[in-house]
PyMOL commands that place a pseudoatom at each C-alpha (Angstrom):
pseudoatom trace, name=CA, resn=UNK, resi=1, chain=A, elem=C, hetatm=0, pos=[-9.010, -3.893, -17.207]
pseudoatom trace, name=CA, resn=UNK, resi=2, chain=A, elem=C, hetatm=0, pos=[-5.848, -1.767, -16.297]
pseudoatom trace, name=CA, resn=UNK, resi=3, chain=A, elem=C, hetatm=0, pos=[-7.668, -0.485, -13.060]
pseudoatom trace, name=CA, resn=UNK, resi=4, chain=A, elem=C, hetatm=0, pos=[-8.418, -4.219, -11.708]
pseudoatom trace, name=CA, resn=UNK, resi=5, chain=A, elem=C, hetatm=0, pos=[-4.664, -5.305, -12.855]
pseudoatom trace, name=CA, resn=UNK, resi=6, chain=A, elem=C, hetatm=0, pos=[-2.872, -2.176, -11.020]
pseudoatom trace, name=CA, resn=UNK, resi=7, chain=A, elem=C, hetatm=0, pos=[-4.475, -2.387, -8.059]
pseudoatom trace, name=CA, resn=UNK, resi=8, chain=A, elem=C, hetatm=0, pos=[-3.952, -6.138, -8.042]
pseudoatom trace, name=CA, resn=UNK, resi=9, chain=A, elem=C, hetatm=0, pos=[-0.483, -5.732, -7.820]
pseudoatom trace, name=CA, resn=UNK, resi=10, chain=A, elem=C, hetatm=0, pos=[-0.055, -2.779, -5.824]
pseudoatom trace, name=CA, resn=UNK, resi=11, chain=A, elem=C, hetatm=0, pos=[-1.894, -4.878, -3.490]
pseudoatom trace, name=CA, resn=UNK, resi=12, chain=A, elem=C, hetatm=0, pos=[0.124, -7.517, -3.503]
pseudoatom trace, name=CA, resn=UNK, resi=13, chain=A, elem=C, hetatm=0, pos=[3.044, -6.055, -2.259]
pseudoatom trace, name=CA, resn=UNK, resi=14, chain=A, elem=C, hetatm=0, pos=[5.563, -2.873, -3.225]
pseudoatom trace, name=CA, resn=UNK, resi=15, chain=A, elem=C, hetatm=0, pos=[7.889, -5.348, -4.948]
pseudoatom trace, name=CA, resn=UNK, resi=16, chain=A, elem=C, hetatm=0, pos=[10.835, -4.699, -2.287]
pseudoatom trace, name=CA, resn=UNK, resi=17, chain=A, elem=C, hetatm=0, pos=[10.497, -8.839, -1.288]
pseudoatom trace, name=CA, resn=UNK, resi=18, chain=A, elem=C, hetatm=0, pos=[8.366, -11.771, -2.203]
pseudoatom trace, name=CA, resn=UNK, resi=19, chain=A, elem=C, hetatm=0, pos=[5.898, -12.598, 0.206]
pseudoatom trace, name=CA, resn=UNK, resi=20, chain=A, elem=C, hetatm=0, pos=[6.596, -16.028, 1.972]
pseudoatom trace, name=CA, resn=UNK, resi=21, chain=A, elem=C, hetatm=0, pos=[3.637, -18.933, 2.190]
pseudoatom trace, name=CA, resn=UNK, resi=22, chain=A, elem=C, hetatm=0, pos=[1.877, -17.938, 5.185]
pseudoatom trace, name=CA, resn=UNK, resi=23, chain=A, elem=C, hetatm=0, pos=[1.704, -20.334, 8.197]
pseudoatom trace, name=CA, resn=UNK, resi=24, chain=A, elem=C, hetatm=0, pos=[-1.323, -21.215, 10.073]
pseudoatom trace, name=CA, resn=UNK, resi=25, chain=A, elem=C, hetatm=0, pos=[-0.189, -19.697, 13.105]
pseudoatom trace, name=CA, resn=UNK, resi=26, chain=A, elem=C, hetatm=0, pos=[-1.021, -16.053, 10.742]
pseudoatom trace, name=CA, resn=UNK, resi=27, chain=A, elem=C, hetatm=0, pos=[-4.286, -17.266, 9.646]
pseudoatom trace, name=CA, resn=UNK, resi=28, chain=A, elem=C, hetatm=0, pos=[-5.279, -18.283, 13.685]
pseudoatom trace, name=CA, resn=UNK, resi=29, chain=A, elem=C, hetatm=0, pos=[-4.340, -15.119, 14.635]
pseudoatom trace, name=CA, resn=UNK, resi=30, chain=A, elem=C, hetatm=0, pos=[-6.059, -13.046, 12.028]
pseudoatom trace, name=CA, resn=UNK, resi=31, chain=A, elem=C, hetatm=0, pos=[-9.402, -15.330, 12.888]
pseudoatom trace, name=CA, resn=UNK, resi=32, chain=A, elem=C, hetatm=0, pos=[-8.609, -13.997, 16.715]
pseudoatom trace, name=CA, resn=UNK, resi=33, chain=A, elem=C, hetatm=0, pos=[-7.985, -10.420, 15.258]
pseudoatom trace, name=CA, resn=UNK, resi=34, chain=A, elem=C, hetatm=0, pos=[-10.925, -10.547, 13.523]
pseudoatom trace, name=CA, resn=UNK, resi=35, chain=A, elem=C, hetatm=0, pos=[-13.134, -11.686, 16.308]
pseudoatom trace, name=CA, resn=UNK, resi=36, chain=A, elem=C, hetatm=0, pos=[-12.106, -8.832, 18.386]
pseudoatom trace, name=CA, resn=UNK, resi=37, chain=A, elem=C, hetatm=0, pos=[-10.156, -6.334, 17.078]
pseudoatom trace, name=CA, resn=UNK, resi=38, chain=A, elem=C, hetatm=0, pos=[-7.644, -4.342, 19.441]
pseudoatom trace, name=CA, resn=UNK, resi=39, chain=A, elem=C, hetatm=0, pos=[-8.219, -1.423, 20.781]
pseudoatom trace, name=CA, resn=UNK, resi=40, chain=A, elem=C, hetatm=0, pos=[-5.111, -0.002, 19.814]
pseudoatom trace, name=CA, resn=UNK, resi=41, chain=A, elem=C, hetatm=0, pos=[-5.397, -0.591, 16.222]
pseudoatom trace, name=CA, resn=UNK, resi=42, chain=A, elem=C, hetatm=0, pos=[-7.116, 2.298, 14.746]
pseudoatom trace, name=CA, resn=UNK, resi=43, chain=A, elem=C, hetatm=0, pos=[-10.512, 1.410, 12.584]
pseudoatom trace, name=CA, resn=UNK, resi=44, chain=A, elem=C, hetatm=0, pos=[-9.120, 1.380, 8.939]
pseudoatom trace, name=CA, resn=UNK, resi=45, chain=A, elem=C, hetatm=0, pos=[-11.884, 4.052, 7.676]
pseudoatom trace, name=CA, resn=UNK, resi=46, chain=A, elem=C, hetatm=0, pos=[-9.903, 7.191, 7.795]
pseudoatom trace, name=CA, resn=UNK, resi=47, chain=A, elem=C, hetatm=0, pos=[-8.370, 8.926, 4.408]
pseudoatom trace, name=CA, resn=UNK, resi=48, chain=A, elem=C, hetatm=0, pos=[-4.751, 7.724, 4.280]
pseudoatom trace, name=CA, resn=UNK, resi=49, chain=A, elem=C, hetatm=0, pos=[-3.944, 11.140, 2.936]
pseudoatom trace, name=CA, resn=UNK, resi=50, chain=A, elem=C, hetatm=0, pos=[-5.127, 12.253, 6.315]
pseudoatom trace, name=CA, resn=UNK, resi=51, chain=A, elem=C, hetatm=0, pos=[-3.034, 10.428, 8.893]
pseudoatom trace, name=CA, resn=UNK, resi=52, chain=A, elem=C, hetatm=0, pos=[-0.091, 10.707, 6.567]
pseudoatom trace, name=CA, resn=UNK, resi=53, chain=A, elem=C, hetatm=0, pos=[2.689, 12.923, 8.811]
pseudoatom trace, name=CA, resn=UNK, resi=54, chain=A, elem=C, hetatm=0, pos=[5.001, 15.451, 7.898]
pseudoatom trace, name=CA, resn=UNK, resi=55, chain=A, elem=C, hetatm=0, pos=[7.939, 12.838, 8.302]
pseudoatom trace, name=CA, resn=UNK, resi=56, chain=A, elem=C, hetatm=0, pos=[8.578, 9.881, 6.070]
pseudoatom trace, name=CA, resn=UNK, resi=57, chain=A, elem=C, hetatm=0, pos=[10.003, 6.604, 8.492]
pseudoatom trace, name=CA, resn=UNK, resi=58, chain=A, elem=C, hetatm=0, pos=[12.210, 4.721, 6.859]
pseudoatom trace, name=CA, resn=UNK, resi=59, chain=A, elem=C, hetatm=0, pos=[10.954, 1.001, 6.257]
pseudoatom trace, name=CA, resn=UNK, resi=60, chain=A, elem=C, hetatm=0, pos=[12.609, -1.934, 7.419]
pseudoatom trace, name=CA, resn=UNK, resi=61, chain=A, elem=C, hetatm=0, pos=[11.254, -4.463, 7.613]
pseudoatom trace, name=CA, resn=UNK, resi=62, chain=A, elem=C, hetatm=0, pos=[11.696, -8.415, 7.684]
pseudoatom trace, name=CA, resn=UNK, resi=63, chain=A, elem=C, hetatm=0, pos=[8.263, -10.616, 5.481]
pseudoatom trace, name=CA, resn=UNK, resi=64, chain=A, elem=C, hetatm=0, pos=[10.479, -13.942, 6.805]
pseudoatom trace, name=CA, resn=UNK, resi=65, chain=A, elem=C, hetatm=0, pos=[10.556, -13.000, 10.266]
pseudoatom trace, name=CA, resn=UNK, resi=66, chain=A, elem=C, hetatm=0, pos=[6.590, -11.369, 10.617]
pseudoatom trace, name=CA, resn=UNK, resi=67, chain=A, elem=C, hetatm=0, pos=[5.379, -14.547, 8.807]
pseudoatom trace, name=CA, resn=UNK, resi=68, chain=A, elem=C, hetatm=0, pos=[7.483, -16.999, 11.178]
pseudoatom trace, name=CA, resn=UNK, resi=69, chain=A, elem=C, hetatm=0, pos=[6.042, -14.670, 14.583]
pseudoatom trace, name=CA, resn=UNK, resi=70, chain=A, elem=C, hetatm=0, pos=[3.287, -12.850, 13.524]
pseudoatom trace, name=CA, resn=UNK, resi=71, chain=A, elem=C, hetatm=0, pos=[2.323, -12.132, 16.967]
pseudoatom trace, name=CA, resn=UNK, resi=72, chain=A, elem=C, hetatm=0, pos=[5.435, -10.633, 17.591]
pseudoatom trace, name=CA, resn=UNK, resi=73, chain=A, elem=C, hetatm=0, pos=[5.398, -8.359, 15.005]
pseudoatom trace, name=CA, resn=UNK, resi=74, chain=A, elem=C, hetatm=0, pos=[1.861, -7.318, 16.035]
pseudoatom trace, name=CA, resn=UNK, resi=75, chain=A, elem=C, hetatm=0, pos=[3.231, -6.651, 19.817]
pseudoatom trace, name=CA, resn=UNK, resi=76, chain=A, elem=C, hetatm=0, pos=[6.583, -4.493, 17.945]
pseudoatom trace, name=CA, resn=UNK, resi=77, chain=A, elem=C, hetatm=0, pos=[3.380, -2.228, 15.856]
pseudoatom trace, name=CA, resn=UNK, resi=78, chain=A, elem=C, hetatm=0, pos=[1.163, -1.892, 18.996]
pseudoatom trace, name=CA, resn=UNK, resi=79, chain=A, elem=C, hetatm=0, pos=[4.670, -0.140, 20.656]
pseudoatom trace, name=CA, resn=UNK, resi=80, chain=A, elem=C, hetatm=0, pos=[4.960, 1.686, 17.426]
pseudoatom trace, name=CA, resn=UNK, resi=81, chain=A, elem=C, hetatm=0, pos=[7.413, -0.271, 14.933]
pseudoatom trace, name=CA, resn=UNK, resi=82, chain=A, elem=C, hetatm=0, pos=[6.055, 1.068, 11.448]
pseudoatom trace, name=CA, resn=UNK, resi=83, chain=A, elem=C, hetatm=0, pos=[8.261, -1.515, 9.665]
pseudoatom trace, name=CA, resn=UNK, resi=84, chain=A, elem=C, hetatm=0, pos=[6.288, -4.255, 11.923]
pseudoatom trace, name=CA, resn=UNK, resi=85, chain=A, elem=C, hetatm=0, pos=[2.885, -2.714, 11.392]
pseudoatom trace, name=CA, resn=UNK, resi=86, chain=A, elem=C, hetatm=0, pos=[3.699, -2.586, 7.848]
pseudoatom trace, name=CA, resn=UNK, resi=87, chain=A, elem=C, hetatm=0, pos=[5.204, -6.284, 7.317]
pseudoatom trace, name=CA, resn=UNK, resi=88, chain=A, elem=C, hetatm=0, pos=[2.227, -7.423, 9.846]
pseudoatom trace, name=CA, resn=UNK, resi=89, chain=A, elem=C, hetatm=0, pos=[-0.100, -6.349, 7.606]
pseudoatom trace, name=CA, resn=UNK, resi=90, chain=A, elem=C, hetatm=0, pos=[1.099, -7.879, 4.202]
pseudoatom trace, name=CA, resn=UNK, resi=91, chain=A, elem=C, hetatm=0, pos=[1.461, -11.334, 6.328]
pseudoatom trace, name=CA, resn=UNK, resi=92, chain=A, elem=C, hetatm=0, pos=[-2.023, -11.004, 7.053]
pseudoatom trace, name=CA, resn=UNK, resi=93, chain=A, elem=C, hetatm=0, pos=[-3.138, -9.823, 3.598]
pseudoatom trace, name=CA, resn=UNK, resi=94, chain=A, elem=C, hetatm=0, pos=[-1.629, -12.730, 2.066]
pseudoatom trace, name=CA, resn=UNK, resi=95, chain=A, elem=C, hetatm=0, pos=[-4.345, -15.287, 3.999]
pseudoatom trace, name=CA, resn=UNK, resi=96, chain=A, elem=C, hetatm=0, pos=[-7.281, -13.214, 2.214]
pseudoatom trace, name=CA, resn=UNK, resi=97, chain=A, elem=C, hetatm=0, pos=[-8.500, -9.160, 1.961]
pseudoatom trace, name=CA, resn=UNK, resi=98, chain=A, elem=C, hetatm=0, pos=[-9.426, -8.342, 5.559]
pseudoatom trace, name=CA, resn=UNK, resi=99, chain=A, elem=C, hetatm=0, pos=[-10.044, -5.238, 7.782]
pseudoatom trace, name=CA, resn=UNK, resi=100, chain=A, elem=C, hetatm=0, pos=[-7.064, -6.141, 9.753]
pseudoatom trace, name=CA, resn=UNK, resi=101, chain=A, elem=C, hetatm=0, pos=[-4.669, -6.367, 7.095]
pseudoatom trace, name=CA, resn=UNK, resi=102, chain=A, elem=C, hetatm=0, pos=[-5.771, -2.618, 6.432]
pseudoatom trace, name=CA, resn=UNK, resi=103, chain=A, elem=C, hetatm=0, pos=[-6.296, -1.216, 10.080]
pseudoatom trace, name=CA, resn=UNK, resi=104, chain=A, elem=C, hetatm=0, pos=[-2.457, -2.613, 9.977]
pseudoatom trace, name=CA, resn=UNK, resi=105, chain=A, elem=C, hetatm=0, pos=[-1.659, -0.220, 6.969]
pseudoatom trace, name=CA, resn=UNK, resi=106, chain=A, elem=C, hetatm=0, pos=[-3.138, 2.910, 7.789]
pseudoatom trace, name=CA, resn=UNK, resi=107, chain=A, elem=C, hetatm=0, pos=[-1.279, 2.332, 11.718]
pseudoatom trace, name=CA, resn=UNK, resi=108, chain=A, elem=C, hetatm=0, pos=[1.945, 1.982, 9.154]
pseudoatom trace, name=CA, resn=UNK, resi=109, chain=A, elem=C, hetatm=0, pos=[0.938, 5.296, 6.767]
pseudoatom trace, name=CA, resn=UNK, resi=110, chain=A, elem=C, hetatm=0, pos=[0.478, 7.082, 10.574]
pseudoatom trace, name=CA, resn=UNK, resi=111, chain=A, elem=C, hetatm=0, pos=[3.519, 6.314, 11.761]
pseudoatom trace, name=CA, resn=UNK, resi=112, chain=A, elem=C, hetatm=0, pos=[5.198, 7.223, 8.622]
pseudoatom trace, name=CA, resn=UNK, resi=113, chain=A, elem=C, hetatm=0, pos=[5.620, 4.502, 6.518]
pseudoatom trace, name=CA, resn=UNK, resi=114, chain=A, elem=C, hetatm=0, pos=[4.300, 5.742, 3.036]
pseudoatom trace, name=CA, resn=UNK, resi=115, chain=A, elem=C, hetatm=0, pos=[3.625, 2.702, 1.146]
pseudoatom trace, name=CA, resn=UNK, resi=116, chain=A, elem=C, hetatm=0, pos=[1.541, 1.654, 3.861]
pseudoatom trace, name=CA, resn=UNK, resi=117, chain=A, elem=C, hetatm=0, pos=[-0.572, 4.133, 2.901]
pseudoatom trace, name=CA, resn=UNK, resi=118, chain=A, elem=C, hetatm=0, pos=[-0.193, 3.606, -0.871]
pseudoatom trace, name=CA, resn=UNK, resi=119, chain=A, elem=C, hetatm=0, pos=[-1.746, -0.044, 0.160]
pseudoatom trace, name=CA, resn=UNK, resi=120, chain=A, elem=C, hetatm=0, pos=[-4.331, 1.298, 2.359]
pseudoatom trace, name=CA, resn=UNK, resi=121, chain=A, elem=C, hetatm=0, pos=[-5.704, 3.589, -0.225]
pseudoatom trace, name=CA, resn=UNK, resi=122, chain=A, elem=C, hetatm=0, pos=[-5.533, 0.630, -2.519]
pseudoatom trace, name=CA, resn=UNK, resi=123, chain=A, elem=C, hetatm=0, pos=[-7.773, -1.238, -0.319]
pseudoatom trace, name=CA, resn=UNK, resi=124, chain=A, elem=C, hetatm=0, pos=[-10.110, 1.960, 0.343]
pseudoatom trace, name=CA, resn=UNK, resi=125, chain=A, elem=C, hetatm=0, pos=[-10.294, 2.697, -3.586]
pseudoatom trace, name=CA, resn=UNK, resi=126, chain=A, elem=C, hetatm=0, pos=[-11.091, -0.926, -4.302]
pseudoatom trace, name=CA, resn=UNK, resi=127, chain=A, elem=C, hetatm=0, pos=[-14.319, -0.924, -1.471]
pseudoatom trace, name=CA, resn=UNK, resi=128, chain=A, elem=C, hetatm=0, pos=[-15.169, 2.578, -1.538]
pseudoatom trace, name=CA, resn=UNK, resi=129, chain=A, elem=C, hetatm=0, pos=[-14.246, 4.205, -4.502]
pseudoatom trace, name=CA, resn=UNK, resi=130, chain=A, elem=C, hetatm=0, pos=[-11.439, 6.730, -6.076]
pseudoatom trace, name=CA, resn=UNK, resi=131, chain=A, elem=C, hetatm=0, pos=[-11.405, 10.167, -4.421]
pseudoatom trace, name=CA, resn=UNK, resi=132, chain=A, elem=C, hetatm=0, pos=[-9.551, 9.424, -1.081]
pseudoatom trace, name=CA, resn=UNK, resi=133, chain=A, elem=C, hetatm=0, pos=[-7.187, 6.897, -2.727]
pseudoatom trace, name=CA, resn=UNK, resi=134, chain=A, elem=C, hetatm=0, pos=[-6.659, 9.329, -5.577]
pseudoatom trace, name=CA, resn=UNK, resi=135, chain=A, elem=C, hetatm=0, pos=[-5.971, 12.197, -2.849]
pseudoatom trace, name=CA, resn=UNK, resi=136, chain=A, elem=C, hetatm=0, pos=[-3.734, 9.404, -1.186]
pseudoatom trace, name=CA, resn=UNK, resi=137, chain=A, elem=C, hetatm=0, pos=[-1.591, 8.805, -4.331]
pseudoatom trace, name=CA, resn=UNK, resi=138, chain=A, elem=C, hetatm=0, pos=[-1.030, 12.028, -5.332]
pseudoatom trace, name=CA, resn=UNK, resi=139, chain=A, elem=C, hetatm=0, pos=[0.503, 13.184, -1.773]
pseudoatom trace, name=CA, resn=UNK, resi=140, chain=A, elem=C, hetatm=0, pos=[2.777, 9.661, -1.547]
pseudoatom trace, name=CA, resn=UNK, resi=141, chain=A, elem=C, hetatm=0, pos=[3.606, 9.944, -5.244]
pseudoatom trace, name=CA, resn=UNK, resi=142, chain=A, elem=C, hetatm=0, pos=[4.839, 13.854, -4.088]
pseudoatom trace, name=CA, resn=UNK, resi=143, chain=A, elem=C, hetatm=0, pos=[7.258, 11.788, -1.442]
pseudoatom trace, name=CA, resn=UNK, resi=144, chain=A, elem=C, hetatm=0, pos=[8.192, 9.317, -4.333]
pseudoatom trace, name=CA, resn=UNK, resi=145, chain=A, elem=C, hetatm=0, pos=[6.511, 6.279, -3.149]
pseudoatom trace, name=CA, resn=UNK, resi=146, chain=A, elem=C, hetatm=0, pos=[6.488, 3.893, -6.676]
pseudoatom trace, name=CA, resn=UNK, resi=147, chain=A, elem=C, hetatm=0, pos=[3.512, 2.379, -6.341]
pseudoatom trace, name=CA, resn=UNK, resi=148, chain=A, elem=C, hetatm=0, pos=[1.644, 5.653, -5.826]
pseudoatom trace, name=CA, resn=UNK, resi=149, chain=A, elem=C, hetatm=0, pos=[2.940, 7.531, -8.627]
pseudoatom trace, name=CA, resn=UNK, resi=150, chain=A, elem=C, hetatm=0, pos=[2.108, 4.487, -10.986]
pseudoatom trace, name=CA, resn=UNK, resi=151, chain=A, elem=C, hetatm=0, pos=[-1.378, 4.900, -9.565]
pseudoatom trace, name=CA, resn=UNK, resi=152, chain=A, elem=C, hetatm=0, pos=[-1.776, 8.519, -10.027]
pseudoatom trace, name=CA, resn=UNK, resi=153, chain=A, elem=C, hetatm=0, pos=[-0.126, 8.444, -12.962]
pseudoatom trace, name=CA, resn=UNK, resi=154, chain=A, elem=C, hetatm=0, pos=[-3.160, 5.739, -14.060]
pseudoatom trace, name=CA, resn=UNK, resi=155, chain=A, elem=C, hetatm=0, pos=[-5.819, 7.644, -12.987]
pseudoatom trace, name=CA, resn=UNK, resi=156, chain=A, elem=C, hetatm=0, pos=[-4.229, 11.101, -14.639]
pseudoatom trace, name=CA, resn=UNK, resi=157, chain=A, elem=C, hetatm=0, pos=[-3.939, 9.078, -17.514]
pseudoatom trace, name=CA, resn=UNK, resi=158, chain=A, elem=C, hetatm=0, pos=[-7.151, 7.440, -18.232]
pseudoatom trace, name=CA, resn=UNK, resi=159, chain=A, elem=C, hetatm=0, pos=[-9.175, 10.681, -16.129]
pseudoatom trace, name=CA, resn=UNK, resi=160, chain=A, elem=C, hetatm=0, pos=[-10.659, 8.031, -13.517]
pseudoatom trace, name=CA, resn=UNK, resi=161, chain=A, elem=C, hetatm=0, pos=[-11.940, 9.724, -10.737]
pseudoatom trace, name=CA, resn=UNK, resi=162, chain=A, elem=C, hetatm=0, pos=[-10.059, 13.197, -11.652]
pseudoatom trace, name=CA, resn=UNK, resi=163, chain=A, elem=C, hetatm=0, pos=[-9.510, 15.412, -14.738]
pseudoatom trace, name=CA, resn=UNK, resi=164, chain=A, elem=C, hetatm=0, pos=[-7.690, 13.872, -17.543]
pseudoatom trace, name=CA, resn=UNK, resi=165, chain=A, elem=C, hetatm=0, pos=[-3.718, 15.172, -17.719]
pseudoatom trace, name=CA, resn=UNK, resi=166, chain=A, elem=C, hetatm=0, pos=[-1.355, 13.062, -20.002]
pseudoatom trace, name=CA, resn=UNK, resi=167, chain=A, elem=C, hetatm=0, pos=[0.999, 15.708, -18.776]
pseudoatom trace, name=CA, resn=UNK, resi=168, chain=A, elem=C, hetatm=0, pos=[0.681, 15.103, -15.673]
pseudoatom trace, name=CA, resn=UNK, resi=169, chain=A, elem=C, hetatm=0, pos=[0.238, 11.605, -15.440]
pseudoatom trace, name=CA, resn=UNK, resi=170, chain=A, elem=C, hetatm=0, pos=[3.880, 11.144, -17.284]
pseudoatom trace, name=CA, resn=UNK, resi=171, chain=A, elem=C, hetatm=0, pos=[5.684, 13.573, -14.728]
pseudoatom trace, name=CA, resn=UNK, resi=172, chain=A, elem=C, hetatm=0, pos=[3.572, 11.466, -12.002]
pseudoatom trace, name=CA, resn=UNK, resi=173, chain=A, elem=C, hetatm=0, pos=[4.733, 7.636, -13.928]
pseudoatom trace, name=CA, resn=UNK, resi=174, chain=A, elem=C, hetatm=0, pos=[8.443, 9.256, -14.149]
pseudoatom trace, name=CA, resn=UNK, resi=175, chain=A, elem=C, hetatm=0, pos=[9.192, 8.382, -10.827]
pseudoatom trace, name=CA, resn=UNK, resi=176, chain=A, elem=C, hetatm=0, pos=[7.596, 5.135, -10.469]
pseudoatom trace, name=CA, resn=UNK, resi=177, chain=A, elem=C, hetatm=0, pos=[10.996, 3.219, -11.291]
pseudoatom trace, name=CA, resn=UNK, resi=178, chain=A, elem=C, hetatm=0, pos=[12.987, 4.457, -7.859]
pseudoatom trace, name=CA, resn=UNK, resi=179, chain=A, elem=C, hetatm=0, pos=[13.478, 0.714, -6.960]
pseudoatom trace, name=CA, resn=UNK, resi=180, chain=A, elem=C, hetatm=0, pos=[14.502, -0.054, -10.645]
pseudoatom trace, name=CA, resn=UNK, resi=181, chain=A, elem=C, hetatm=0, pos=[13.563, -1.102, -13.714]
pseudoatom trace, name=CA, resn=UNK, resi=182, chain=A, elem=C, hetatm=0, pos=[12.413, -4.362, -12.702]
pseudoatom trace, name=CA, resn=UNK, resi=183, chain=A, elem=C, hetatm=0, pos=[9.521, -3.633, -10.200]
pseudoatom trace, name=CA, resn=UNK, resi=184, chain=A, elem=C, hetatm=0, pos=[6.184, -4.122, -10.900]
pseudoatom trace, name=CA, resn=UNK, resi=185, chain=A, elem=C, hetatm=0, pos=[5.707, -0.321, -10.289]
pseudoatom trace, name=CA, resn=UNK, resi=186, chain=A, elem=C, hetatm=0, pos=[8.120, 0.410, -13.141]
pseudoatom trace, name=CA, resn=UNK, resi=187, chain=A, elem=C, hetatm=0, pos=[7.058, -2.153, -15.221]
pseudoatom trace, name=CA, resn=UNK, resi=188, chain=A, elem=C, hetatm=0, pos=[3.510, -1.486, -15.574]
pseudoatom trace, name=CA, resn=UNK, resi=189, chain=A, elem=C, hetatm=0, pos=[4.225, 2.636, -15.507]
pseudoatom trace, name=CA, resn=UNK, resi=190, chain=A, elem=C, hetatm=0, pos=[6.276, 2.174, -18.628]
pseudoatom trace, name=CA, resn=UNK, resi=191, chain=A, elem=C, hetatm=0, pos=[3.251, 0.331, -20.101]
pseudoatom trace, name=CA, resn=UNK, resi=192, chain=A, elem=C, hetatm=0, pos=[1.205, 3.237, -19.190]
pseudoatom trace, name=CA, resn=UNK, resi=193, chain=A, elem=C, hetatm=0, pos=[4.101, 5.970, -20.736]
pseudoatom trace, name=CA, resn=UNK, resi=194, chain=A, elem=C, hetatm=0, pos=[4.132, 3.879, -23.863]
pseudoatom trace, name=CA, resn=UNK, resi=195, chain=A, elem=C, hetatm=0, pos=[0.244, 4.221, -24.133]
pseudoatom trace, name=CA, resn=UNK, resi=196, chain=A, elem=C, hetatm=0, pos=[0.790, 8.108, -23.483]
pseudoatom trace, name=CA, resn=UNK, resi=197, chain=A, elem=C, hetatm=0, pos=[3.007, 8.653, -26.413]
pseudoatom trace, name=CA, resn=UNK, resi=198, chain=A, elem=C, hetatm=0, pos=[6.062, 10.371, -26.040]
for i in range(1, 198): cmd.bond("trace and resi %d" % i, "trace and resi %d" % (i + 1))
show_as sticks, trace
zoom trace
């Protein structure tokens, strides 16, 4: 129950902005997408964990402006915008799961943007199962991204996919609340410390 409710919301967004309703301008374009993918938009199949440089990229990113001109925040990724491929890739996410959507987040976790990779991972552990994503979220987690120490801290926690370590999993869930005490990354790894025991 706590696996399929995590990964719900870490796939719904990192909890930095609410995702507008998406307009069917996205959805036309994702059908296009779909239909024949470009060839600079890597195939989503390789370990986030992998791609993942040496140097974080700041995100920056706009949900109201990608969902108003999706197609120009596809053209601002393809010249290497991590904040577009990023924001490109929750607009298209938000029509329905797609290979797209996560091509778009593993061209964000390669050009540095770490949550994209946190997402990516999400997606990979949801369709293939936990040892990539688990490799995934402990390397993010180690550069702070929220949503990956709440999921590493899960995993640690409950010894899915990899050796059960309360200890670990609370130093892990300890920095889940970097965006405060209200995100959903906090929220539900203070749920998880409370289960833990102090």
């Amino acid at each position: 129950m706590w696996r399929l409710i995590l990964l719900a919301f870490v796939l719904a967004g990192t909890g930095l902005q609410p995702i507008p309703a998406v307009a069917g301008d996205a959805g036309k374009l994702l059908q296009d997408l779909e239909a024949s993918p470009p060839g600079w938009l890597p195939a989503p199949d390789k370990c986030p964990a992998d791609v993942m440089p040496a140097r974080e990229t700041p995100l920056d990113y706009s949900i109201e402006q990608c969902a108003a001109a999706p197609e120009g925040c596809l053209r601002s990724c393809r010249t290497g915008n991590a904040s577009d491929c990023y924001a490109a890739a929750l607009v298209l996410r938000e029509i329905r799961h797609n290979r797209v959507s996560e091509a778009l987040f593993l061209r964000a976790c390669a050009l540095g943007i770490v949550s994209g990779c946190t997402n990516r991972a999400a997606g990979m552990e949801r369709d293939e199962g936990p040892a990539c994503a688990i490799q995934t979220y402990q390397k993010a987690c180690d550069r702070d991204d929220p949503w990956a120490c709440t999921m590493i801290g899960f995993h640690l926690a409950r010894g899915i996919g990899v050796a059960e370590d309360r200890e670990r999993a609370r130093q892990a869930l300890s920095k889940s609340c970097r965006f405060g005490e209200s995100d959903q990354a906090c929220e539900y790894a203070k749920r998880l410390m409370e289960e833990l025991g102090d």
